[in-house]
N, C-alpha and C positions, 0 to 999 in steps of 0.2 A: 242898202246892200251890206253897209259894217254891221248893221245889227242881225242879218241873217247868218251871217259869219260868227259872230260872238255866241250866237245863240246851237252852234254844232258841237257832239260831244267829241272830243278829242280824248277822253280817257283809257280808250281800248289800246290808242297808235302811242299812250305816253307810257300805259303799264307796258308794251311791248318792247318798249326801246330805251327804256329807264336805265340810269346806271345805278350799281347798287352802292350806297355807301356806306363806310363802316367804318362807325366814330367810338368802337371799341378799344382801340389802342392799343389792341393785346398783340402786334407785331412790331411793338416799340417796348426794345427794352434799356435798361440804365445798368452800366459797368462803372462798378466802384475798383478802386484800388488800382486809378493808372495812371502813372507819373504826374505830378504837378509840373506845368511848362507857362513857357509865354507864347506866344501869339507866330512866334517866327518859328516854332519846332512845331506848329500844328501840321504840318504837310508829313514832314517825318515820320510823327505818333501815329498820325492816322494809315500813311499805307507799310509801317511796321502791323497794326493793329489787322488792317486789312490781308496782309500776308497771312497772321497768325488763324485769323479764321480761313483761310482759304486752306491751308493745310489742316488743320486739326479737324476743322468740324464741316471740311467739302461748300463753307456758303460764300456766294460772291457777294461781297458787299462795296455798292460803288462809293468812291470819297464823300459822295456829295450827300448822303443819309446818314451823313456820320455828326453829328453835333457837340460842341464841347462850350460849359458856359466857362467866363471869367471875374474874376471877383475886381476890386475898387485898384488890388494892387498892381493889376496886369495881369495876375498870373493866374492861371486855371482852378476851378477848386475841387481834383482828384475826380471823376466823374464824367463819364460821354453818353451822351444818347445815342441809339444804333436804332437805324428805322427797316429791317425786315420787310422780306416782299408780303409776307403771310405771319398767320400765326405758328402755322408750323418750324417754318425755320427760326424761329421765335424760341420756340421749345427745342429744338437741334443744338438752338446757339446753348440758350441753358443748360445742357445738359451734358455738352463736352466741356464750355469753356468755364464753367460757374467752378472756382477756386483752381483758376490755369495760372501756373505760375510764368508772369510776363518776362518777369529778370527774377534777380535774387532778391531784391525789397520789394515790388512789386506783387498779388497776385489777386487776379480777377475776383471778383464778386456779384454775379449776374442774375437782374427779378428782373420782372417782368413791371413795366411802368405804371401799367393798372396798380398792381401788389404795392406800390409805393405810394401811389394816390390812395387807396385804399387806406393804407397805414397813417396817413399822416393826419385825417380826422381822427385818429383815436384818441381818447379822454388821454394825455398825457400825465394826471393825479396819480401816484403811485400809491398802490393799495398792500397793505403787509397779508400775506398767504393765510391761512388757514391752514396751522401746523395739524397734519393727521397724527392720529395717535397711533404708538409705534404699537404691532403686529407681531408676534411673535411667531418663527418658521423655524419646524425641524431643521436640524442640520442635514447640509445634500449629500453629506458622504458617511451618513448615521450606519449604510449597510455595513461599512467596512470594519464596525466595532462588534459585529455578531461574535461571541463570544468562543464559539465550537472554527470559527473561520470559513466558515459556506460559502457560496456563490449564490446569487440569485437568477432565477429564470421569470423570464415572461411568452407566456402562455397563448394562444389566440387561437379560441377555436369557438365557432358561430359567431355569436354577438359579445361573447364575455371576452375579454383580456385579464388574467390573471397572476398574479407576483407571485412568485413562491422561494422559498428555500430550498437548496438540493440538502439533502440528504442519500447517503450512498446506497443504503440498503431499503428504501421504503420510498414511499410517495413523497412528491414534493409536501414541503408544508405550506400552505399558499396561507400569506399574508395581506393579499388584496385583491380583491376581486369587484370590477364595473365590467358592470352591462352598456354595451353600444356605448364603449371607452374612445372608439375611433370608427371611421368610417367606410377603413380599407386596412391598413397593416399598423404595425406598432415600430418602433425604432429606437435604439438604442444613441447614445452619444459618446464620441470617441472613447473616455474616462469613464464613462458611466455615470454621470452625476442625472442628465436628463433622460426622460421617456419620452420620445415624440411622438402625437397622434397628430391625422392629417381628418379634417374636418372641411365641409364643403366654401366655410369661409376664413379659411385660414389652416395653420396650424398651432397646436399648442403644445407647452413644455412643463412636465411634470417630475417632481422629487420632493425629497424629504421624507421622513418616516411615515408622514401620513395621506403622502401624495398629494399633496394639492398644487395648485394651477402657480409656474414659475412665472410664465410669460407667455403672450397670443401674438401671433404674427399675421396680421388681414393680408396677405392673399390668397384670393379663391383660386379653387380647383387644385392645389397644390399635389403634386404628383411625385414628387424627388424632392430628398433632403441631402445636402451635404456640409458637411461640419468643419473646419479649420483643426489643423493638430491639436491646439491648445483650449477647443470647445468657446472661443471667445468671441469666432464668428462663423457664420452660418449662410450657407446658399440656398434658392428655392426656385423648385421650377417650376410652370403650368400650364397647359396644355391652348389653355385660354388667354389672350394676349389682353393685358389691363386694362382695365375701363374706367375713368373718375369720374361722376357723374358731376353733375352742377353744382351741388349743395354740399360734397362729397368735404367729412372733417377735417381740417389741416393741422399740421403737425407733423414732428421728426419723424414719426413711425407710421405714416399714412403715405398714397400713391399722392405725387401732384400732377398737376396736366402735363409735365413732359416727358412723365412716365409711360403716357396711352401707347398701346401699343408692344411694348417689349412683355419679356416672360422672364427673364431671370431676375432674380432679387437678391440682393446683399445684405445684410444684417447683423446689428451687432444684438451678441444675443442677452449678454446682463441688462442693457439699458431699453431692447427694442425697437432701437431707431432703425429705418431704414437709410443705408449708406448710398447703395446705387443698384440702378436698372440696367438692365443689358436685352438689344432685340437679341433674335435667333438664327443664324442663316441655317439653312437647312442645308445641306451637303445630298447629292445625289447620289448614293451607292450601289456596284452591281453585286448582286444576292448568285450563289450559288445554279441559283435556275436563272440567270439572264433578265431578272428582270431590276428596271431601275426604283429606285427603293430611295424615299427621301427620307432624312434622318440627322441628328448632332450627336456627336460624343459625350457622354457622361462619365465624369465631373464636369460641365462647364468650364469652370475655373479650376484647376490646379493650385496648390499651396506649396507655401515653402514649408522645410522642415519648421520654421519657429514664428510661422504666420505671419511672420513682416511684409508676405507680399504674397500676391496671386497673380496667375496669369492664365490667360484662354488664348488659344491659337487660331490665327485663320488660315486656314490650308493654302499651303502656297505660295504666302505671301510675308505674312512676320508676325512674332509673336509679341503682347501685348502685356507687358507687367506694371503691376497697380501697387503701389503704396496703401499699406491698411492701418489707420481707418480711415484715411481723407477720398480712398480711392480714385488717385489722381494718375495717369502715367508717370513711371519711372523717366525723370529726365525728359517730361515731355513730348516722348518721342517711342515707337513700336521699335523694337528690332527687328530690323530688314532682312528677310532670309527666304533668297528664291528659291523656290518648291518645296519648304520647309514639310514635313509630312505629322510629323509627333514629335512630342518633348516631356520628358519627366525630370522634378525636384528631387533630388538629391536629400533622403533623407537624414533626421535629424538623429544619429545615432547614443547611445549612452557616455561614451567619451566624449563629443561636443557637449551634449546638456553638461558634466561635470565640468569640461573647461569655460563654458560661459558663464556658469553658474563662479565658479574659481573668480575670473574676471570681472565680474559685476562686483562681488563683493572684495576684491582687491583695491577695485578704481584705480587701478593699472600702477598700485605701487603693492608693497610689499607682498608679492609673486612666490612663489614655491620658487624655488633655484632647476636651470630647465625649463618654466615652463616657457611652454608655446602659445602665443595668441591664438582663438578660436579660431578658426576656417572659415570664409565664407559662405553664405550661400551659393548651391551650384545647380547648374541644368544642363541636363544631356539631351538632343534634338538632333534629328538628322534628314537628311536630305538625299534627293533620287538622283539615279543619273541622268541626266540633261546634257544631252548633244553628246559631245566628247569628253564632256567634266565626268570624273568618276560618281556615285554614290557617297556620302561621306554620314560621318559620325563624330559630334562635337562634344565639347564639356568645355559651357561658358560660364566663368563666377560671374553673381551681382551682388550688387549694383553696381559693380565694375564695367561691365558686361567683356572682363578679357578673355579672349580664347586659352585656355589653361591645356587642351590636349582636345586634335583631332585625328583621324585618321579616315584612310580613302578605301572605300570597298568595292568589290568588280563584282555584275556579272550576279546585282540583286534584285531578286522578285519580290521582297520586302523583310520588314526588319521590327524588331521587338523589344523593347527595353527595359531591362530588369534589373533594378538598385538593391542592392545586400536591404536587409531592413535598419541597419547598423550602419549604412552607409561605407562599410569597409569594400566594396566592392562594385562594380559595375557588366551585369552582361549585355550584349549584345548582339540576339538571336537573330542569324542573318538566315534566309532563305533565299538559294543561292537557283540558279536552272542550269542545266547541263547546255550545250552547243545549238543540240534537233530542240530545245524549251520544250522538251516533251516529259521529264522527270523533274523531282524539285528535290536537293538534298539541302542539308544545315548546317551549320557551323558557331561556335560560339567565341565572341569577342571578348575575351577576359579583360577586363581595367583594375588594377589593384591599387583604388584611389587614396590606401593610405601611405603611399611609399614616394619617392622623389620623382616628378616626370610621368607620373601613372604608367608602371610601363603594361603593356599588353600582349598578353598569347592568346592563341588560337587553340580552340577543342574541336575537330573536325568531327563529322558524322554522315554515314551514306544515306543516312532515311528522314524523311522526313519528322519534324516534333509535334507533338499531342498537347505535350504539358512541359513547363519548369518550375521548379521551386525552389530559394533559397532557406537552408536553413535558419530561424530567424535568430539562435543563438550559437554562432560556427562556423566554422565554412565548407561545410558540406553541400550539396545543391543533386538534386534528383530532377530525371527526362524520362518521360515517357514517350520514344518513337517506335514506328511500326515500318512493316516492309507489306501488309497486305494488300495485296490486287485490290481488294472493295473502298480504298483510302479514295475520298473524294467523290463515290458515289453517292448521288443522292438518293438516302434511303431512311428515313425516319426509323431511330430504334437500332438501327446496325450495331452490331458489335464484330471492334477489331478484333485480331490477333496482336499485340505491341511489347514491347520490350521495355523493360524499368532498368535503369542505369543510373548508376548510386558514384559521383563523383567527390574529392576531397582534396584539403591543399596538402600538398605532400611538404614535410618537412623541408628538403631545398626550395620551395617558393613555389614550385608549379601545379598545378590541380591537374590531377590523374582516376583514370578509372578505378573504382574501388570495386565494385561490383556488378557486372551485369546477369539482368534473370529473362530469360523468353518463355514463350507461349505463355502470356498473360492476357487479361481481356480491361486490364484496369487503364484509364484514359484520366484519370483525375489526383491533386498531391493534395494533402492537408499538411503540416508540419506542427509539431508540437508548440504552441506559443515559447515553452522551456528547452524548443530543438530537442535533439537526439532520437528522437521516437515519430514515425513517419506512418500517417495513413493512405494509404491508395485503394484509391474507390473506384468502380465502375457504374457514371451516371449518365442517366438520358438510353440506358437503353431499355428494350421490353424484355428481355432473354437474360441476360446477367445483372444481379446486382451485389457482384462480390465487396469484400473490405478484407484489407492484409495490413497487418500492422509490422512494422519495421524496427529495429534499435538497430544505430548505426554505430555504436560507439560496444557492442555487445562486452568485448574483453576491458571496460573501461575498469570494474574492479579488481582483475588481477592485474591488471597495470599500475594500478595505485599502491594495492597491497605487496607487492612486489618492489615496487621500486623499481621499474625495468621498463621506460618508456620508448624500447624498443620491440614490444610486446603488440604485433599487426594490432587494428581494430577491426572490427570484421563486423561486417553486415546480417544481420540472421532474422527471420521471421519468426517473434514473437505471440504471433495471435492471426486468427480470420474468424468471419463470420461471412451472413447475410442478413440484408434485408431488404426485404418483396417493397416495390414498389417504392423505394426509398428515393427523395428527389435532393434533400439537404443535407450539407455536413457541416457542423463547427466542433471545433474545438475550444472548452473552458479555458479562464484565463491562467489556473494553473496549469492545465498539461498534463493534470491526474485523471480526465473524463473527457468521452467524447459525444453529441448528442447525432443519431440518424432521423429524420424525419420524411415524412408521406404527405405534404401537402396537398387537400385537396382544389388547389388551384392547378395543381397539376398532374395530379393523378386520381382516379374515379373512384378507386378501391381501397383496404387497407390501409386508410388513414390513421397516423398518429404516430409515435416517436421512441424510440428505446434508447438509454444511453448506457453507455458501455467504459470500462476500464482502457489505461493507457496501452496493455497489452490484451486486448479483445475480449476479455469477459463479458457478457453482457449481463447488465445487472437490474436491469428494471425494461419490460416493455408495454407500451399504454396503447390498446386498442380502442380512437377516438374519432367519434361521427364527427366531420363539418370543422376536422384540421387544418388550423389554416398554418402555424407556424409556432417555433420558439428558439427564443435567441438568451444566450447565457452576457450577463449583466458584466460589461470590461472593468477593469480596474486600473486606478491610476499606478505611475512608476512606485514603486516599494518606497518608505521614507527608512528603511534602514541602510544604516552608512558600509560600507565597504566591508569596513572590519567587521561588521556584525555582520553580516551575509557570507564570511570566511571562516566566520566561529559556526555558526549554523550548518556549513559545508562540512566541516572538520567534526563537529559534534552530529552529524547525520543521522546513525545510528541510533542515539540515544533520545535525541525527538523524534525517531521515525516509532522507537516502542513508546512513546506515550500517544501518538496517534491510532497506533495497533489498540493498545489498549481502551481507547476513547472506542475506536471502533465495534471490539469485542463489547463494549457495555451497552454499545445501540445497538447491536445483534442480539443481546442477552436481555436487554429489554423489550424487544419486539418480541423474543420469542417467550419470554414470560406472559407479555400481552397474550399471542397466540395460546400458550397454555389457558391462560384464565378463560378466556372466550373457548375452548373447547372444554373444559370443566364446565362449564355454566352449562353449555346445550347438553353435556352428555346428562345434569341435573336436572335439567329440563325433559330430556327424555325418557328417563327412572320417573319421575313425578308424571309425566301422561302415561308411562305404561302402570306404576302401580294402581293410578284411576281409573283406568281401562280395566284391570283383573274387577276390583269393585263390582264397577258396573256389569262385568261377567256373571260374575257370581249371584247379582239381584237376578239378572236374567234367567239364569239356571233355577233358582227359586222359586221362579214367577213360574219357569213352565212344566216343573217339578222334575228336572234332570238329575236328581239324586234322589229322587227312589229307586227301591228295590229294581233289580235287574239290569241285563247291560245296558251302559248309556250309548248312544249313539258314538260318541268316541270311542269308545271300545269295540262296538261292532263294526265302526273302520277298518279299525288295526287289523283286526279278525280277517277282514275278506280283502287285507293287504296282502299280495301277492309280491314276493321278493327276487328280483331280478340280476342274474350276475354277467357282466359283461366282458370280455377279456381283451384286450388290445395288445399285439405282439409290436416290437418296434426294432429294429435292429440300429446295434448298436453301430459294431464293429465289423466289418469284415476285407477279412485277408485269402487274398488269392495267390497258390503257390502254380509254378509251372515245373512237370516232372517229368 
């Protein structure tokens, strides 16, 4: 009987019911850098330790998977083992807590226990590198030595991406040009120093005079780039969530497995390392027509003025600021802020860069007399109304994170926020609803963040807003609101009726209507990078697509010349045009050109670009198949000092005729050009016609048209009949009554 027994297969009922085991280890990981103890603080460290992951990175971990060895002397030796239910929380734990700081001596250093066994086979012989031989790279800011002072553009239409030089009166002059450069668009970098193309396995960064390849970033699908003020670090999004395969290379600038999964990317961009991953929550939004639309905000990450820190929002709940480059939380810990909705940094205007730049190289002693320590960084975010709590609007410094100035708003449909670019000022575009919430009017929150207390007024307005802009050198600011019945219809192409209103800081302190103009159809502001001079455009429609150019400071020269700065400034239209089918507008980095473009990503016809004068001349238009875009090439801050930017101001005149005259010689040289080339064909065409009589003449010979009697041209003329025809036309006429 046992040998019939023995002899039954049991392996169907054992693979059915098998347990699986898994002697990969990959949910054991090792935390370096946590206090050395003895034996009697182990309970302590561990549910501190336990604390610290339950809040930061959401995982429970019970006392008892928690391991700590100890050395001959008692005492621990700096190091715990953490035994995870999976491997995924494995990768969660790494990837919040890896360099969390535990206290102030203290901060984590979290692998994975394989990577450590892995590591410790390694030949530990140290081997001297293989010094590479150094490489020689144009300089990345070679453009900025162009001799005449141009701007450069880049170009994208079909498969070419093309560099050129502007020139005022002629064709760009292109200095570079590849074929299938990119894959989708081309992008510029804050300063101008990179080219960025987006390639299906990464992106890459291109400069110097002879454009070759800066630095590759592997992630694929890459779809959005965004840059740090000071171009030092770099974000990336993509559509497609990470993937690291098995064999997948390791390294600072490569994904590791507890990357899987997320889309944003961090990056430093001189060295190429990647810093950190971020998942995506997708936010659910209702669209116009009621439907719900899933979607994030871009930028991801927000920057301060001077990139020491970034932060991303979660709606709702609290906002999230990182230390760069460790990117680690600030302190630990999110800032809590119920129904938080938006927040913006506080930019870094030209007064702070001089005063920090002051301060740096003082090292906080020998000080100009007066001065003031820099500012901090600051952020404005604000919140809805919840229950009985009003709406509010904050301005928090960090890494302080102290409330510096709030205020309470009633009775908001929502809110908009908009920093000087100079950071001298703060608005905030409230969108307010009448009683019946059946109208929406506006209002604007003035902060005049360089003064004691930031105090604040109000700019009231009955209609709803289109558009704002701050002027980016001044304090001028333009709105574009409308009062038409079709506001809010949905209608592809509509075009308003709206009003442009030209506001300014008045002398005693308060910002007052300068100008307002109706029956306009323009819905969009550009502003001169140099202020003063104001484009308004009307885009996204099928019926209009006007452009009005603006100078708000019109009487600024007899004010000067005069000596009488009580002489109005006064608003006046400068210039208009159009253009058909136009979908882009920038403005160069001087503020002397402006370019119009026909993308055909977005429109079917008329493709291509004209660019125009500060006061609407147009001066060059390019009628191009399979347009896709072009973007004029930024420039870093000017390195001349104060005083030389005062003497340049005061000497105006006199560098403005040697530009005149630069100019007049590139006009008088193209038109030389154009002569020579019409001398030559009108020589070309004296030389075919005198070969043509020739060959007349043999003709005539051949068929003996010069003998005697009339030649057929003659008996033409003969039996030419002469016809006169009289056309009366009035000129003038006066009607009396008698």
């Amino acid at each position: 009987m046992d040998r019939e027994l023995d002899d039954i297969d049991y392996s169907d009922i054992e693979a059915k019911y098998a347990v699986p085991f898994d002697d990969s280890l990959e949910n054991v990981i090792i935390i370096n850098g946590v206090p050395v103890i003895t034996s009697a603080k182990q309970q302590k460290l561990f549910e501190a330790i336990q604390k610290r992951f339950r809040t930061q990175a959401g995982l429970e971990v019970p006392l008892e998977c928690m391991h700590i060895p100890y050395g001959d002397s008692g005492e621990s030796k700096g190091y715990i083992l953490m035994e995870l239910a999976n491997a995924d929380e494995a990768a969660q734990a790494i990837r919040t807590m890896d360099n969390y700081a535990f206290d102030k001596k203290h901060h984590f250093v979290v692998n994975r226990f394989s990577d450590i066994d892995r590591l410790a086979n390694m030949d530990e012989t140290y081997v001297e590198p293989e010094e590479e031989p150094y490489k020689q790279r144009g300089h990345l800011r070679s453009w900025l030595a162009d001799p005449a002072g141009r701007d450069q553009l880049a170009i994208c239409r079909a498969d070419e991406v093309q560099i050129g030089w502007h020139n005022r009166s002629s064709n760009p002059e292109i200095v570079h040009t590849r074929t299938r450069w990119t894959e989708s668009y081309v992008q510029w970098s804050p300063l101008g120093t990179y080219l960025t193309t987006f390639h299906l396995q990464g992106i890459a960064l291109w400069g110097g005079s002879a454009w070759e390849r800066i630095m590759r970033y592997p992630h694929p699908g890459v779809r959005l780039v965004d840059f740090s003020p000071d171009e030092k670090y770099m974000v990336t999004w993509s559509p497609e969530p990470i993937q690291v395969p098995e064999n997948a290379p390791q390294g600072p600038q490569f994904f590791a497995p507890e990357d899987e999964g997320n889309r944003v990317a961090v990056w430093e961009v001189r060295t190429g390392h990647l810093l950190r991953t971020f998942p995506i929550q997708q936010e659910e939004t209702m669209t116009e027509t009621g439907q719900q639309v899933k979607g994030f905000s871009w930028p991801f990450l927000k920057w301060s003025g001077d990139s020491k820190y970034c932060a991303k929002l979660t709606p709702g709940k609290f906002i999230s600021v990182y230390k760069v480059p460790t990117m680690g939380l600030l302190d630990q810990k999110s800032i809590k802020i119920d129904g938080v909705v938006d927040f913006e940094w506080c930019p870094l205007g030209d007064k702070d860069k001089e005063a920090i730049q002051i301060w740096n190289d003082g090292k906080n002693k020998d000080l100009p007399k007066g001065f003031k320590k820099p500012r901090d960084n600051m952020l404005c975010y604000w919140q809805p109304e919840v229950s009985n709590q009003p709406a509010r609007v904050t301005v928090m410094s960090v890494p302080s994170r102290e409330i510096l100035r709030s205020k309470n708003l009633f009775n908001v449909a929502d809110c908009k926020l908009h920093w000087h670019p100079q950071g001298d000022y703060l608005c905030v575009k409230v969108d307010r609803q009448t009683k019946t919430k059946k109208t929406v009017f506006c209002n604007f929150e003035l902060f005049r963040m360089r003064e004691k207390d930031f105090p604040v007024e109000v700019v009231e307005l009955k209609d709803p807003v289109l558009a704002f802009a701050w002027e980016p050198q001044g304090s001028h600011f333009a709105v574009i609101s409308t009062n038409d019945p079709n506001f809010g219809v949905v209608a592809p192409g509509i075009t308003l009726k709206t009003q442009l209103n030209f506001y300014h800081l008045h002398p005693r302190g308060d910002f007052r209507l300068l100008k307002a103009l109706d029956n306009k159809a323009c819905n969009s502001l550009f502003w001169s990078p140099r202020g003063r001079h104001l484009l308004a455009a009307t885009l996204g429609s099928t019926q209009k697509f006007d452009l009005e150019w603006y100078d708000v400071d019109f009487n600024n020269e007899a004010r000067l010349n005069a000596n009488n700065p009580d002489i109005l400034e006064e608003v006046k239209l400068i210039g208009s045009g159009e253009h058909y089918s136009m979908t882009d507008i920038e403005w160069d980095p001087s503020g002397r050109y402006v370019t119009t473009s026909a993308s055909v990503w977005r429109r079917s016809t008329e493709h291509g670009y004209a660019i125009w004068n500060f006061h609407g001349t147009e001066l060059q238009k390019h009628i191009l198949e399979q347009f896709k875009q072009i973007l004029w090439r930024p420039r870093p801050k000017t390195l001349l000092t104060k005083e030389d930017q005062k003497r340049v101001r005061r000497n105006l005149r006199e560098f403005s005729k040697i530009f005149d005259q630069e100019d007049e010689a590139e006009e008088s040289s193209q038109a030389l050009a154009h002569r020579e080339v019409y001398q030559r064909m009108v020589k070309e065409w004296k030389e075919w016609r005198e070969r043509n009589r020739g060959k007349l003449e043999e003709a005539k010979k051949e068929l003996k048209t010069d003998t005697a009697g009339p030649s057929a041209m003659q008996l033409q003329k003969e039996s030419t009949e002469e016809v006169q025809e009289w056309i009366e036309e009035v000129l003038e006429e006066t009607e009396e009554l008698v």
